[in-house]
TITISE-780555 format. One line per field, with one value per residue (C-alpha): residue number from 1; residue in three letters; x, y, z. Coordinates in steps of 0.5 Angstrom, whole numbers, padded with zeros to 4 digits, always signed. Each point is the difference from the previous one (the first is absolute). Layout:
BEGIN
k <- c(NUM | ...)
r <- c(ALA | ...)
u <- c(X | ...)
v <- c(Y | ...)
w <- c(Z | ...)
This chain:
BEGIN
k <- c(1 | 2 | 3 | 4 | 5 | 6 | 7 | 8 | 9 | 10 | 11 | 12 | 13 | 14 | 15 | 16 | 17 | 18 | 19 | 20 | 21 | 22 | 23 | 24 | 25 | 26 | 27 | 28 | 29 | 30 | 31 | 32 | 33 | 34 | 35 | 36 | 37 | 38 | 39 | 40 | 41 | 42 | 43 | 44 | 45 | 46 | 47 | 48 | 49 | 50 | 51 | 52 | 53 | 54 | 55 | 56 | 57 | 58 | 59 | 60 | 61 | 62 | 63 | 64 | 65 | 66 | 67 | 68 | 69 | 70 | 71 | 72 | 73 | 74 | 75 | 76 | 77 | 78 | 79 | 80 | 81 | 82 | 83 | 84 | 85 | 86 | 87 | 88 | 89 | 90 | 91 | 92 | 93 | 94 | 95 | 96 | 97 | 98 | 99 | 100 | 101 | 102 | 103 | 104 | 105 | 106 | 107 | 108 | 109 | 110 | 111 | 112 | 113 | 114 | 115 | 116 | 117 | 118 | 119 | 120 | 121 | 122 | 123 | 124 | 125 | 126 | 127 | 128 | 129 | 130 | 131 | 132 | 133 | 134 | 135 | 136 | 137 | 138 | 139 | 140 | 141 | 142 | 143 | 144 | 145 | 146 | 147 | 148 | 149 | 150 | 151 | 152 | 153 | 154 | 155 | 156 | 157 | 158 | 159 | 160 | 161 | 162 | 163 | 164 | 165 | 166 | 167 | 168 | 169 | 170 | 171 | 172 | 173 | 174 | 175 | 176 | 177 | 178 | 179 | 180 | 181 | 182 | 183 | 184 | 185 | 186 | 187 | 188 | 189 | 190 | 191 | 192 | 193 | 194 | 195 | 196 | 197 | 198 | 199 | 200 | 201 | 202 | 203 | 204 | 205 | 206 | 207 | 208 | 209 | 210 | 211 | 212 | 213 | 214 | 215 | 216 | 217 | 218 | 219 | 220 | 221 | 222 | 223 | 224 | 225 | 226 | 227 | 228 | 229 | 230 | 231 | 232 | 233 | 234 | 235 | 236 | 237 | 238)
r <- c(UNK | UNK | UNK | UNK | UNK | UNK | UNK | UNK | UNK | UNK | UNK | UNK | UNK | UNK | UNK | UNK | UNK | UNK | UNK | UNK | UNK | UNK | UNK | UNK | UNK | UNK | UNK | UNK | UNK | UNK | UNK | UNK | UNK | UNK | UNK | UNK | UNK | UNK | UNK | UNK | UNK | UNK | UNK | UNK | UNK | UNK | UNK | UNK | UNK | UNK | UNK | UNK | UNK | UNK | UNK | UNK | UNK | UNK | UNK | UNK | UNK | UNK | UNK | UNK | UNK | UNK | UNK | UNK | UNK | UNK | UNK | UNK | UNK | UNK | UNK | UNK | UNK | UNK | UNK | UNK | UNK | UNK | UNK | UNK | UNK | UNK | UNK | UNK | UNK | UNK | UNK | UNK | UNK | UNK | UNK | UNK | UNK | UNK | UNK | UNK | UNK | UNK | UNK | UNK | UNK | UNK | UNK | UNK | UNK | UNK | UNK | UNK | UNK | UNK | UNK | UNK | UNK | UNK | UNK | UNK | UNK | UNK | UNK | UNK | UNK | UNK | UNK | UNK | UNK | UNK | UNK | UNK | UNK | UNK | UNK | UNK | UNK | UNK | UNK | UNK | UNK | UNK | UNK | UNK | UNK | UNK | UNK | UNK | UNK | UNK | UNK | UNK | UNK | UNK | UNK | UNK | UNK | UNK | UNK | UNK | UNK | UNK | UNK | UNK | UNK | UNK | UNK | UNK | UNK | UNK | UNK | UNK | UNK | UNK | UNK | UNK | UNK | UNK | UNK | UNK | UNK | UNK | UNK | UNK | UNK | UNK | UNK | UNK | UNK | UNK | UNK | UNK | UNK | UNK | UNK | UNK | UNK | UNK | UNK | UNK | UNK | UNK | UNK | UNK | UNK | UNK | UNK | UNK | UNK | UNK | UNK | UNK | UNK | UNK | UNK | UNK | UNK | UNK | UNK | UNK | UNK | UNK | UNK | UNK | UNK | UNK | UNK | UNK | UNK | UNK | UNK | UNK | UNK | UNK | UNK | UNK | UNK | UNK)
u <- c(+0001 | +0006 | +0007 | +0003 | +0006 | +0002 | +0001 | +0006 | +0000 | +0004 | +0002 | -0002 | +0007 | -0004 | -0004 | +0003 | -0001 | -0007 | +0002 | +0005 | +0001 | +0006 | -0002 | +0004 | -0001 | -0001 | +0007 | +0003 | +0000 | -0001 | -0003 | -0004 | -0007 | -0006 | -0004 | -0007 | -0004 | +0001 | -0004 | +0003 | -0002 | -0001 | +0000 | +0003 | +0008 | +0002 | +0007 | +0001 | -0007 | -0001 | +0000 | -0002 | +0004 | -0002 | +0006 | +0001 | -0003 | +0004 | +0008 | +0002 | -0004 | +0004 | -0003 | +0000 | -0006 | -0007 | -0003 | -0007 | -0003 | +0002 | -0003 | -0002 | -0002 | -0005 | -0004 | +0003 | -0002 | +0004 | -0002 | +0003 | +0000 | +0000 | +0005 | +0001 | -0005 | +0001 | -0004 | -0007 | -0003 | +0002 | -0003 | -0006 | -0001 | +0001 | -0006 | -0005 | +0001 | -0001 | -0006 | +0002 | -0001 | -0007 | -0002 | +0004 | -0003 | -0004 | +0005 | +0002 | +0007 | +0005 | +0005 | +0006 | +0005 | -0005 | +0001 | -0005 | -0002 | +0006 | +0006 | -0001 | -0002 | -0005 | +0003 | -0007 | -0005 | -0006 | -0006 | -0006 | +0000 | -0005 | -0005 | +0001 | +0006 | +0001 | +0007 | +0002 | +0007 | +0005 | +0005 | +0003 | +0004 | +0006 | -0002 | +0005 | -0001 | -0002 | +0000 | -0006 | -0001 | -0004 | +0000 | +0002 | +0003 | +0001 | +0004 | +0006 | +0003 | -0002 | -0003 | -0002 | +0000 | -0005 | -0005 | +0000 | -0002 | -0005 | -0001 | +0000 | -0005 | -0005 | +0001 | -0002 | -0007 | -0002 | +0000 | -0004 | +0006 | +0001 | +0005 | +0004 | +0005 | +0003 | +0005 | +0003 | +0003 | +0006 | -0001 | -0004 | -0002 | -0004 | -0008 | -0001 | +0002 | +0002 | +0003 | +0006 | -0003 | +0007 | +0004 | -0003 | -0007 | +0000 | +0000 | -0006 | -0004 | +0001 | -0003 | -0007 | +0000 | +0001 | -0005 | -0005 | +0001 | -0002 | +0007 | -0001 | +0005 | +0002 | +0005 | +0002 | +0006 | +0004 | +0004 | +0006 | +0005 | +0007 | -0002 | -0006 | -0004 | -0008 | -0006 | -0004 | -0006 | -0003 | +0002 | -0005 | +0002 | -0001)
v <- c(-0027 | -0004 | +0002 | -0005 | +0000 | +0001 | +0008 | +0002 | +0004 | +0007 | +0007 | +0005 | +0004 | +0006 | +0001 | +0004 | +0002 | -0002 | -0008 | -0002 | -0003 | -0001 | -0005 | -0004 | -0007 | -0004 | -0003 | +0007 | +0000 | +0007 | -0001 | +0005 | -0002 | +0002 | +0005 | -0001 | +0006 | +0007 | +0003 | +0004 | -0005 | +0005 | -0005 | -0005 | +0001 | +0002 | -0003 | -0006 | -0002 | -0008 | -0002 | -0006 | -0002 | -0005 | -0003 | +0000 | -0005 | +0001 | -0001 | +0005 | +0006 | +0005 | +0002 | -0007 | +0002 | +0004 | +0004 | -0003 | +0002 | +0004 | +0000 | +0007 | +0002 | +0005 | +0002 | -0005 | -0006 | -0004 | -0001 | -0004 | +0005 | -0002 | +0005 | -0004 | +0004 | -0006 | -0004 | +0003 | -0002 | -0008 | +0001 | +0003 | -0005 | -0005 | +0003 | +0001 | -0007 | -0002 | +0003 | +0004 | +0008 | -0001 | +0006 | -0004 | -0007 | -0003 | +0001 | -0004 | +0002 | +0004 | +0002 | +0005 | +0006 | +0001 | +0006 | +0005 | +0008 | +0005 | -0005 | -0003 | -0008 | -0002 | -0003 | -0006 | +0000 | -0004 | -0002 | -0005 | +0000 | -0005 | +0004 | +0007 | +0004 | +0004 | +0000 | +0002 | +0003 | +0000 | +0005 | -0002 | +0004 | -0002 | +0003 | +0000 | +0006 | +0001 | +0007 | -0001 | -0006 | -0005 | +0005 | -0003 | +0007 | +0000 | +0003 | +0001 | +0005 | +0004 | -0005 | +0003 | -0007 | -0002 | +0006 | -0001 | -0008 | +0004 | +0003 | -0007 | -0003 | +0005 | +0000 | -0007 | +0000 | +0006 | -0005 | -0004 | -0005 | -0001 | +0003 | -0001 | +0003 | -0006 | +0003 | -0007 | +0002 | -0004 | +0000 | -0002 | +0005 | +0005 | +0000 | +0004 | +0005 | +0007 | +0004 | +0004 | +0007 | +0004 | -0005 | +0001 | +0005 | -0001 | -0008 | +0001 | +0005 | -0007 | -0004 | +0005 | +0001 | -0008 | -0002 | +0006 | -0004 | -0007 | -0003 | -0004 | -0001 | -0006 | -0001 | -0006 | -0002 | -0006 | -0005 | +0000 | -0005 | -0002 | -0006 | +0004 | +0005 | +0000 | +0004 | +0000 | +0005 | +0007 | +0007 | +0006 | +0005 | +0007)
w <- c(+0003 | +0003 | -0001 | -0005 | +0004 | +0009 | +0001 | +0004 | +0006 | -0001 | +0003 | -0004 | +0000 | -0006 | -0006 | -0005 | -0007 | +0000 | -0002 | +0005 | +0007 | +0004 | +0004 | +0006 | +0000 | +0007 | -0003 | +0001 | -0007 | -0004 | -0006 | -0005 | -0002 | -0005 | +0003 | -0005 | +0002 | -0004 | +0006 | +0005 | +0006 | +0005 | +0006 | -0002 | -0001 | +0007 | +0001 | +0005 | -0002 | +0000 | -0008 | -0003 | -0007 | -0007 | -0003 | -0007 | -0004 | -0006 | +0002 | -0005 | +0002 | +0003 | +0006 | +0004 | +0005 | -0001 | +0006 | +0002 | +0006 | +0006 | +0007 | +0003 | +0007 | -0001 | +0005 | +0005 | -0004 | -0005 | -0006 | -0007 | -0006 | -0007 | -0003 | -0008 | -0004 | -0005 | +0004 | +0000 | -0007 | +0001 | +0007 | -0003 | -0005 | +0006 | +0004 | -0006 | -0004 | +0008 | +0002 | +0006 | -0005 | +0001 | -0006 | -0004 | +0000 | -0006 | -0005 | -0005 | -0003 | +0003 | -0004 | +0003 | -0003 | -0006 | -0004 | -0001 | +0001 | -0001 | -0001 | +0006 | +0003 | +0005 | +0006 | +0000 | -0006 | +0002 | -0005 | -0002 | -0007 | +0000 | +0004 | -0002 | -0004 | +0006 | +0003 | +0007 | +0001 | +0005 | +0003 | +0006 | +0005 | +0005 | +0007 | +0005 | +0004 | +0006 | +0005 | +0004 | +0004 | -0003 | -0007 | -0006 | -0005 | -0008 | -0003 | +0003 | -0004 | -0006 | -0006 | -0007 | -0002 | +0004 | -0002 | -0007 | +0002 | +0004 | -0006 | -0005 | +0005 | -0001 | -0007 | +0000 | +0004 | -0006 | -0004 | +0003 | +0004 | +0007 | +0004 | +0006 | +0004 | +0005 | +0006 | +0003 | +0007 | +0001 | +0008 | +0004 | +0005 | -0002 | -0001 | -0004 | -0006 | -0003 | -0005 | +0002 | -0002 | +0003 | -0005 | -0006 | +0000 | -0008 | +0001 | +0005 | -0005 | -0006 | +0005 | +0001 | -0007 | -0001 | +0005 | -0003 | -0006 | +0002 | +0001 | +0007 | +0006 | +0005 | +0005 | +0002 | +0005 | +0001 | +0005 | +0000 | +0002 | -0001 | -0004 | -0004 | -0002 | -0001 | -0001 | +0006 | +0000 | -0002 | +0005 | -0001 | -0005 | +0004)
């Protein structure tokens, strides 16, 4: 997924109130941009971090500037990582209609945000309908967090919603459905994949329930420049 627009190259003065972002600009200009991500962002909002900006597409809109990636140094290495927890559904989509998401390949439509379970909609649903009545539905989860070197973590802080997704999945596979829980790492250096039990114990327990079900899980990570996001290759769930 390319940035439609060039990002703009910032100072991150502060995250607050989940949704903003005072930001310095590389003109000296201070200017307040949206923060997509409702998580708690540990490790990624340290003010003076080097930041990067979209502009508004639409003239209208209030807040002029979405924040889009943030370069860290963990563990002495800099890393791009992609905070706008918008992105992965359509970077997602890109990766299966391409074929990189190999336990996703061969299917025939792709429909997003359909409704289903309790009041609920699927990020991704894939199906043949020619060859069999089968569905194959798709959660997929923002990862960004990593405290270990070279170990991607989910959640970042306490998630009822992602359990009762865990929950809806396995509900599918009852039915004779498939069901997949998809952690899109927007970063590039980790090698493999975790749950952050210390964060939500009662999310680990939905996930063992899940997989005992039959709901599968896959990790995948990406490359990130300035220019682009991409899908790039599996990392091992541990």
């Amino acid at each position: 997924m390319k940035f439609p627009n060039p990002l703009i190259k910032g100072t991150l003065i502060k995250r607050y109130k989940r949704f903003l972002a005072d930001v310095t600009l590389e003109t000296g200009e201070e200017i307040t941009a949206h923060c997509a991500n409702p998580g708690s962002m540990l490790g990624l909002k340290d003010p003076g971090s080097t930041v990067w900006l979209s502009p508004a597409i639409n003239p209208k809109r209030k807040l002029k500037y979405s924040w889009e990636l943030i370069e860290t140094n963990d563990f002495n290495k800099k890393t791009l990582v992609g905070i706008n927890t918008s992105l992965p559904n359509k970077l997602a989509e890109e990766a299966i209609l391409n074929g990189t998401i190999k336990e996703l390949r061969d299917y025939q439509n792709l429909k997003r945000e359909v409704k289903y379970g309790e009041n609920s909609r699927i990020d991704i649903l894939l199906d043949n309908p020619e060859i069999n009545e089968q569905k194959c539905y798709v959660e997929i989860k923002n990862v960004h967090l990593l405290r270990e070197k070279n170990l991607a973590e989910f959640p970042d802080s306490v998630t009822a919603r992602g359990a009762k997704h865990l929950k809806e999945l396995s509900d599918m596979v009852k039915q004779g459905h498939r069901a997949v829980m998809f952690y899109l790492i927007q970063r590039d250096d980790c090698t493999s994949f975790s749950l952050a039990e210390d964060i939500d114990t009662a999310y680990k327990d939905a996930f063992l329930k899940a997989i005992d079900t039959g709901v599968e899980a896959i990790a995948y990570k990406c490359k990130l420049t300035t220019t682009e996001i991409k899908v790039t290759k599996p990392v091992k769930i541990i």
